[in-house]
C-alpha positions in Angstrom: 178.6 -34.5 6.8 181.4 -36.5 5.9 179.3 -40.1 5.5 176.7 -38.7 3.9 178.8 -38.9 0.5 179.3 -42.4 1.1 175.2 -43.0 2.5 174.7 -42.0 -1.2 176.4 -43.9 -2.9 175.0 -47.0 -0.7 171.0 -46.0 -1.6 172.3 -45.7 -5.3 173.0 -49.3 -5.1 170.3 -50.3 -3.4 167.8 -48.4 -5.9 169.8 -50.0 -8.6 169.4 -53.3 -6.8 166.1 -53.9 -4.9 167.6 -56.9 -3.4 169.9 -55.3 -1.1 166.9 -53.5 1.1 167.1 -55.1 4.8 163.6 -56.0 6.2 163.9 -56.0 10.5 162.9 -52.0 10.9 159.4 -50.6 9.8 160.0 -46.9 7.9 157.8 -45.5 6.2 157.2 -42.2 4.7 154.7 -39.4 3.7 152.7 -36.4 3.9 151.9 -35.2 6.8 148.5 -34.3 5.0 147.6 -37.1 3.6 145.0 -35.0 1.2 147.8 -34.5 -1.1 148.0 -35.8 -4.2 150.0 -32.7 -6.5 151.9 -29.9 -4.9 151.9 -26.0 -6.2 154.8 -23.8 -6.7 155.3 -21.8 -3.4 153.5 -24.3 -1.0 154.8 -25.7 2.0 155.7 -29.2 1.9 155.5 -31.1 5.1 156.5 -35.0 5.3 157.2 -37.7 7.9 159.5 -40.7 8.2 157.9 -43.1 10.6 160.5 -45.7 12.3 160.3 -47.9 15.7 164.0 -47.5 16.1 164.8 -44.0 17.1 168.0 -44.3 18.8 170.1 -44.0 15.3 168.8 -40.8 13.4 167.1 -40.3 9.9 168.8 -39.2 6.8 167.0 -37.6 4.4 167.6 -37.8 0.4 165.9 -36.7 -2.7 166.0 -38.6 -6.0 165.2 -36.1 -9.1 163.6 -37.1 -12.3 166.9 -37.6 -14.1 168.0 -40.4 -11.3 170.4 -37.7 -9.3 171.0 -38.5 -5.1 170.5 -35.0 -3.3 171.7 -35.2 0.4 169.0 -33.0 2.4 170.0 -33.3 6.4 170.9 -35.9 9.0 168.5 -35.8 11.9 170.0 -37.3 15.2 168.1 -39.0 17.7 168.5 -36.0 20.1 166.9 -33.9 17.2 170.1 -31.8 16.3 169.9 -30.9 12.5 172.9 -31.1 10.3 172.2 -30.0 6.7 174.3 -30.1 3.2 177.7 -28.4 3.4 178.0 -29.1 7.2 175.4 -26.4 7.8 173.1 -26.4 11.0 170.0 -24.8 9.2 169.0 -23.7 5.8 167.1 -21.8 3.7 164.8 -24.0 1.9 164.4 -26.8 4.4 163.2 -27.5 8.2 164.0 -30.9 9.6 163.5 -31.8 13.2 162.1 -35.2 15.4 158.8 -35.0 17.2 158.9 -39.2 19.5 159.4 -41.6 16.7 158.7 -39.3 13.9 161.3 -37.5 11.7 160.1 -34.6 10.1 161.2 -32.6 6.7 159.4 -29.5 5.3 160.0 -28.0 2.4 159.4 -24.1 3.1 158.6 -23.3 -0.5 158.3 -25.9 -2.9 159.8 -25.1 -6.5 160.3 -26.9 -9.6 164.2 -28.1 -7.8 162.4 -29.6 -5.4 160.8 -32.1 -7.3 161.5 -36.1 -7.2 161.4 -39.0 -4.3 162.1 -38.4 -0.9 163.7 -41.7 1.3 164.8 -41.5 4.4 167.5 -44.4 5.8 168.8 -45.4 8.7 172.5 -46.4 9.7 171.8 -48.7 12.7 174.7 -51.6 13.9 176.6 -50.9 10.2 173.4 -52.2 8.4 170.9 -49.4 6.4 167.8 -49.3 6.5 165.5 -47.6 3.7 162.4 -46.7 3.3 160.1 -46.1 -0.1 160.3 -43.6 -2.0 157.7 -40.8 -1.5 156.9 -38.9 -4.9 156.3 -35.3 -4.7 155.8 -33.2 -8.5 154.0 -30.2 -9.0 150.5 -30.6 -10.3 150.6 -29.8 -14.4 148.1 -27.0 -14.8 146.1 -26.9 -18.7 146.2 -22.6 -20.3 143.2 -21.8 -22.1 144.5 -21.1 -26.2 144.0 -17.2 -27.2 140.0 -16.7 -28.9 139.0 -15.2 -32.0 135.9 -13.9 -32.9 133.5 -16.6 -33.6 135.2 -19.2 -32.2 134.5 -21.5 -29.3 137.4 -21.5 -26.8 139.8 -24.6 -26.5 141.6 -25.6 -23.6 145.8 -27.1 -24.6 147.7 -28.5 -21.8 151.0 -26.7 -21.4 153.7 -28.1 -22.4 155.0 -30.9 -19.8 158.6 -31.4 -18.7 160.6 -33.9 -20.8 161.1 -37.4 -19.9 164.3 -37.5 -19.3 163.7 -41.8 -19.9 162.4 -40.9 -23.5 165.7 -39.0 -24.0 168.2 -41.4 -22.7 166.2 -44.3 -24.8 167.2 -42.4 -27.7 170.6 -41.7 -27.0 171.9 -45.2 -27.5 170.1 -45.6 -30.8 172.0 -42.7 -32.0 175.1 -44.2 -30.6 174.6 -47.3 -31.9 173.7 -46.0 -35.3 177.6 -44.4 -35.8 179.1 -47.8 -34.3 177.4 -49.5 -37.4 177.2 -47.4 -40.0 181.1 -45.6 -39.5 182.7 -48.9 -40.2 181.0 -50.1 -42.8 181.3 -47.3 -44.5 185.1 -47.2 -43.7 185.1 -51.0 -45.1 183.6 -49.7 -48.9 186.1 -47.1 -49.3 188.9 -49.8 -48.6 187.5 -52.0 -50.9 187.0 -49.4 -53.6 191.0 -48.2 -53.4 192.1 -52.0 -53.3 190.2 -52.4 -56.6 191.6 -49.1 -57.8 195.1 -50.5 -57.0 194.7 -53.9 -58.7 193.4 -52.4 -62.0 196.5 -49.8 -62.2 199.1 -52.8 -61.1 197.4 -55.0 -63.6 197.7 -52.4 -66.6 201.5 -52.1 -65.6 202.1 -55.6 -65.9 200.8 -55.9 -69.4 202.6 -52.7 -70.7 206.2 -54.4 -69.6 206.0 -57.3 -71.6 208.2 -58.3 -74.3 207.1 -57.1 -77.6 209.1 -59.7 -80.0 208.6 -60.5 -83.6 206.1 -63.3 -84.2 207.4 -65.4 -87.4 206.1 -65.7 -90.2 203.9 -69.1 -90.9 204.2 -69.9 -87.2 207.7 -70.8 -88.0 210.6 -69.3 -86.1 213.0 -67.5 -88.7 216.7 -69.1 -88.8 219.9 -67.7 -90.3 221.2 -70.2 -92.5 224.0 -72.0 -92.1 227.1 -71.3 -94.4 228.7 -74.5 -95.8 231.9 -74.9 -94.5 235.2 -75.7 -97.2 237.4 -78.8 -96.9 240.9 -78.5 -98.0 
């Protein structure tokens, strides 16, 4: 869809800023089975955007884990589908409107399809969004290999990275050459103006006269030859 670039851009702001969300509408989202608490790899992924304003249609957007907008289909109020790239169906999604309820399934849920899912409403040039429904896959522990005469220990596999504990560090490291590159750039200036004052200084004294001191402390005149009258 054209807007939906723009739609984007709109919910970025307003998770960025909680104070643009417009209370008037009720949406609300979730599973469909509201058992769920983790999904699995491969399972079908069902969820429902409530709303008592129908008439506009339902967008529907992931957020990942690193902060990233994913456009996932525009459901009109006459339940016509319109999916990423212009497309009228696709191959990992199902989207369609059953009374006031918008439905999304996820056909078979993977580790891309991980994050929040909001769906928003364009209705009268105002938006309307709803909170964000978190779906992850459920972190399973591998048993560690045995050895003879040992008792078996269960490690949890290894979990995907934070991608907040990775950004926190960034600026440290950035900050780190902002400090240290300049000050370190300030001692070797220092260190070559001292260098140049000790070489001009030795110059100076090498160029100055070398004249005869007199002897006593008194300065050594000619004298005078008497001049003859006639």
């Amino acid at each position: 869809m054209d807007r939906s670039p723009a739609l984007l851009l709109l919910l970025a702001l307003r998770l960025c800023c909680p104070g643009m969300q417009v209370q008037g509408y009720k949406m609300m989202v979730k599973f469909r089975d509201s058992s769920i608490t983790h999904v699995r790899v491969g399972q079908r992924l069902e969820l429902e955007c409530q709303t008592d304003k129908g008439d506009s249609g339902v967008f529907w957007v992931r957020m990942d884990r690193a902060g990233t907008l994913h456009f996932i289909v525009f459901i009109s109020s006459l339940a016509r589908t319109t999916f990423e790239g212009n497309q009228r169906t696709s191959t990992r999604f199902e989207a369609t409107r059953d009374s006031s309820f918008y439905l999304l399934a996820v056909k078979s849920f993977t580790l891309q399809d991980e994050g929040y899912y909001f769906c928003l409403m364009n209705s009268n040039q105002m938006l309307y969004f709803s909170h964000g429904q978190p779906a992850f896959l459920l972190v399973t522990t591998t048993p560690a290999p045995t050895t003879q005469g040992s008792t078996t220990k269960e490690e949890p596999s290894p979990e995907t990275p934070d991608p907040d504990t990775s950004k926190k560090k960034e600026p440290d490291f950035f900050c780190d050459i902002f400090i240290w590159v300049p000050l370190a750039g300030t001692c070797v200036l220092l260190l070559l103006a001292l260098a140049v004052t000790t070489v001009l200084c030795q110059r100076t004294r090498s160029r100055r006269c070398r004249c005869k001191r007199p002897v006593n402390g008194k300065p050594h005149v000619k004298p005078s030859v008497p001049r003859r009258h006639v």
